[in-house]
N, C-alpha and C positions, 0 to 999 in steps of 0.2 A: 504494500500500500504506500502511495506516495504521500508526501509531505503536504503537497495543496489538498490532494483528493481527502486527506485527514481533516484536514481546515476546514474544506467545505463542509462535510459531515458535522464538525461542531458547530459552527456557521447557521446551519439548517437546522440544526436542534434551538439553537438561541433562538432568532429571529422567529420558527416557529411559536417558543414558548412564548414569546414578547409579544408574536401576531395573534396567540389565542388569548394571553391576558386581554391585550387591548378589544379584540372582539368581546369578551365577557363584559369588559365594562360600556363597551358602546350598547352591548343588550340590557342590561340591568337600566341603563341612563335613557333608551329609547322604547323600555318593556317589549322587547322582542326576543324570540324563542333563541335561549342561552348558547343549544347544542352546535346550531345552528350557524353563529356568528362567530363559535369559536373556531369549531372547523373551518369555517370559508376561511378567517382571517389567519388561522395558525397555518394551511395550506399556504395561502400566499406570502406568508411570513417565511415559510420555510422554503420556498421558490428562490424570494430574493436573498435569502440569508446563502445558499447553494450557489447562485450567481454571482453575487459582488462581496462574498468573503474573499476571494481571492487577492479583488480588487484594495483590499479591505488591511491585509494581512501580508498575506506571500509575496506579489507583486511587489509594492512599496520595497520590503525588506532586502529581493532581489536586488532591485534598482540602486538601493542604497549601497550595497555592497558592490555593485559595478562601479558606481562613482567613487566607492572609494578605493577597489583594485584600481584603479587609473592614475591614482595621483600617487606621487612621489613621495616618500618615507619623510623628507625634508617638511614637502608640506603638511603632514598628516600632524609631525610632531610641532610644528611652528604654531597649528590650528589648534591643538593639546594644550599648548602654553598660552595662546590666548584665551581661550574659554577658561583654565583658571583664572588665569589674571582678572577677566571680566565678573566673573560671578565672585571673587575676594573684592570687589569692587563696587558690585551690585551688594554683598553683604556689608559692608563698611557705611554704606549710605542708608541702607534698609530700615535702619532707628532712627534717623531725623527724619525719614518719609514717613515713616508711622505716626510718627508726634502730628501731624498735620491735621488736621480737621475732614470726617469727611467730605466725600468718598473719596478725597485726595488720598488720605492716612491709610486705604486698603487696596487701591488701584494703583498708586504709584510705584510700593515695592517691589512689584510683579513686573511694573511695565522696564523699572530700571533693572532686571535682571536678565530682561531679554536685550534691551538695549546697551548695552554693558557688555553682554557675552556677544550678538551680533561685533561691534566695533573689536572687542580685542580678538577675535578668530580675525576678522578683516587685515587690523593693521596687522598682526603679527605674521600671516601668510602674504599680504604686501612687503614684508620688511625678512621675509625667511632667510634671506644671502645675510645680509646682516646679524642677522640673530646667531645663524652658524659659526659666521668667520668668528664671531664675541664668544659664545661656548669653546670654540677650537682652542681660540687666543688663553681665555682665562685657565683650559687646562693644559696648558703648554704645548700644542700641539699647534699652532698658528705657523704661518710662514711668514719669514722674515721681513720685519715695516709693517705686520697685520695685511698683510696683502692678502691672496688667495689661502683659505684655511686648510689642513688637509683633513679637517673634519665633514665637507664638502666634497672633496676628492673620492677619502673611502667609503662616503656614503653615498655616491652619484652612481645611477644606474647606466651601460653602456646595450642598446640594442645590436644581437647582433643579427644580422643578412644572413638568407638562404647562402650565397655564395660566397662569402666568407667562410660559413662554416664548412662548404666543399671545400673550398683552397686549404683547407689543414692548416694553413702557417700561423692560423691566432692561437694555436696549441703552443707554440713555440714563442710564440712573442708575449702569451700570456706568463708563462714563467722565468722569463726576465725580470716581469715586475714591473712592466712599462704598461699596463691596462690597471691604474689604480679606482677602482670599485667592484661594483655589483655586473658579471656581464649576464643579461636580462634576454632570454630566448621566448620570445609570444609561442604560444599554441598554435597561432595559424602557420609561422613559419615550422616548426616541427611537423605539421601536418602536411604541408608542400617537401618539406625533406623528405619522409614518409611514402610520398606521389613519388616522388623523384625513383626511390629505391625498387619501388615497387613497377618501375616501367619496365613493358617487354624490353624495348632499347638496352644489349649489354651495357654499354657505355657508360650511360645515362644511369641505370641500374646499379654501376660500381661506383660511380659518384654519387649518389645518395647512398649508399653505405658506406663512403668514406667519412660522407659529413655525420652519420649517425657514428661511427668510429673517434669522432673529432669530439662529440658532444662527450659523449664517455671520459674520454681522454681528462674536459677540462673537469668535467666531477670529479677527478682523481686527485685536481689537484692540490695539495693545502692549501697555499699560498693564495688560491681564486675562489671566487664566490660565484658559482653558477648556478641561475635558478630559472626553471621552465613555469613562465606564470600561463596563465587562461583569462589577461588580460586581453579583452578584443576592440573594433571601431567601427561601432551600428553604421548601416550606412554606405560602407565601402566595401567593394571587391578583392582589387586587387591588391597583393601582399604587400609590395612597394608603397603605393598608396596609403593603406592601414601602416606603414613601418613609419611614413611619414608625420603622419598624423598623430600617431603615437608618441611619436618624438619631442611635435611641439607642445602634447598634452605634460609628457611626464617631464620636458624642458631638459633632455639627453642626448647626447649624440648618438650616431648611427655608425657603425663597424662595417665596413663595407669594400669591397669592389669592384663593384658595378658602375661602370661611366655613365650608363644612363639616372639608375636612383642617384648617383652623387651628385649628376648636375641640375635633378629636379629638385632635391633636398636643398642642395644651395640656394635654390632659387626663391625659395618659400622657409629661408631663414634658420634652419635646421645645419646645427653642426655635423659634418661629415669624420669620421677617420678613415681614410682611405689607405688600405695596407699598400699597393702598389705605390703610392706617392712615397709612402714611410720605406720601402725596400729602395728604392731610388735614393733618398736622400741620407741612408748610413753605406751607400756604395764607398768603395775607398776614392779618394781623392787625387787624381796623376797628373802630373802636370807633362807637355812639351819639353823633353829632353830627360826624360827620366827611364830609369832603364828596369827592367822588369824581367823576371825567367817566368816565359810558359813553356807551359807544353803545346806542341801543335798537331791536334788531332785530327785536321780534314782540312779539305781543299776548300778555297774560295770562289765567289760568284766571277772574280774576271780572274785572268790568265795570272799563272806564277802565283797568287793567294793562296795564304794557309795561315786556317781560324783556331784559334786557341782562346779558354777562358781563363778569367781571375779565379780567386778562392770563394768571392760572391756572385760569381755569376755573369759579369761584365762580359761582352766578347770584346776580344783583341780579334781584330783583322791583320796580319803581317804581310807588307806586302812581298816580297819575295823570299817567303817561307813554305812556296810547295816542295822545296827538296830536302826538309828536315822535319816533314811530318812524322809524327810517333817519336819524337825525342823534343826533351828540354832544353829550349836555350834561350840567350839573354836577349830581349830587343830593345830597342829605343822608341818611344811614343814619338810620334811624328803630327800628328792630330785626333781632336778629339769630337766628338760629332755627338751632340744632344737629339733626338729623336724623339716620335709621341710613342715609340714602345721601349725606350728605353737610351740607353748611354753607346757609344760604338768607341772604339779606342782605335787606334790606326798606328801600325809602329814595323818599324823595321829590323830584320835578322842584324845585329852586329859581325862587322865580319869578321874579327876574329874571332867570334864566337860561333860562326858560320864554318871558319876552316877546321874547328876541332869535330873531332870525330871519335 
């Protein structure tokens, strides 16, 4: 038996008792036959007590609980400390409202307790950055000038991306220690992982078991807080879209990369971390005339080429290294070539390091 279908049952018992009361007494007040008015009225009492308990009860309570999975640990506790703050406030005035004459002396303390707790939930969840960076500061945990707190930091939630958690690499980057908070996976993106794993498509198939691979991984890890909410976004379809919107509700960034979500998110004010930007910019750093030993494993796109990597990844192009492929040797960077997929290095065989053998 379900939780509403219980409600209504009790529902339908109330309403009815309440609807055959009221029928007795409309009989007794109109001398009309008792049996009569109680049944009709208890029947329709119990009709609508069946239909808008729901309304009544479960619904509300649902709703509230949705609003409040949406909002952010920050805001929840900012809104905690102003509703005390407000009703220590509505009490402290409560005895000079009394002394009043009425109906002032009996309406008043009521009305300043709701207006008292309204304003400090407002200001306190207006002023939440503040309120944190001041808690971080006072228990030592603030950064340096009071600037950004890291009681903010390890308490920010980070959403992460369907494709992200394919690319594996947040596994990796999460325990460095460079993802400081909560990383937050919705329901509907586990659910599209889920699709993913489940497609005929081999491909497609092992990539969504890499990423359910990857989820695993990060619960393992101490040092990270991952948690899969059933936080959702009435209203919207697609994942991206609900990731977006999610983001400016819970006021988090988005772990990502995807060039399409990063450049819709930018655009609708949504912090991006984008891994492929971050793999790019801890690349090593080479300057023109610096000399480098690869290895060179294959041939290049024009004639006499031979492509070797860094230890990150980089490719080095050399340009007359097709005769020392499968061996190590020193080159010289000769130029360097920024790309939209990445970095290109260009350098050449040294030639005494060309003539060893």
């Amino acid at each position: 038996m379900s939780l509403e279908f219980f409600l209504r049952f009790v529902g339908m018992l109330v309403f009815g008792f309440l609807g055959g009361y009221a029928g007795q007494e409309l009989a007794l007040v109109y001398q009309k036959d008792v049996l009569i008015y109680v049944l009709a009225f208890g029947l329709v009492g119990a009709l609508v007590g069946f239909i808008l308990t729901p309304y009544l009860t479960s619904r509300p309570a649902l709703a509230l609980r949705s609003a409040l999975g949406r909002m952010a640990a920050e805001t929840l506790f900012a809104a905690l400390i102003g509703l005390v703050v407000g009703l220590l406030t509505a009490a402290l005035l409560a005895f000079p409202l009394s002394l009043l004459p009425d109906p002032f002396g009996s309406i008043l303390p009521f009305v300043g307790v709701l207006i008292f707790s309204y304003f400090g939930v407002s200001l306190f969840v207006m002023r939440q950055g503040d309120i944190m960076g001041l808690l971080g500061s006072l228990s030592g945990r603030g950064g340096e000038g009071g600037g950004s707190s890291s009681w903010t930091n390890l308490n920010r939630n980070i959403l992460l991306d369907t494709s992200v958690i394919i690319d594996g690499r947040v596994g990796d980057i999460a325990k460095t220690g460079f993802l400081p908070g909560t990383l937050l996976i919705p329901r509907f993106v586990l659910n599209e992982l889920q699709y993913i794993a489940d497609s005929p498509d081999g491909l497609r198939r092992a990539r969504g078991r890499r990423g359910m691979e990857t989820i695993a991984e990060l619960q393992k890890l101490p040092n990270v807080m991952t948690r899969v909410s059933d936080i959702d976004v009435d209203g919207v379809r697609e994942v991206d879209d609900k990731l977006v919107v999610l983001a400016r509700q819970l006021k988090c960034p988005i772990l990502t990369n995807d060039y399409n979500l990063n450049r819709v998110a930018e655009l609708q004010g949504v912090t991006i971390l984008n891994i492929n930007e971050l793999t790019n910019a801890v690349k090593s750093v080479v300057l023109p005339g610096e000399v480098l030993r690869i290895n060179v494993i294959q041939e290049g796109k024009e004639y006499g080429q031979g492509v070797g990597y860094m230890d990150d990844g980089t490719m080095v192009v050399v340009e007359n290294g097709k005769d020392v492929i499968g061996e190590y040797r020193e080159v010289t960077v000769s130029k360097i070539l920024q790309t939209a997929a990445g970095r290109m290095i260009f350098a050449r065989v040294e030639e005494n390091s060309k003539k060893k053998k």
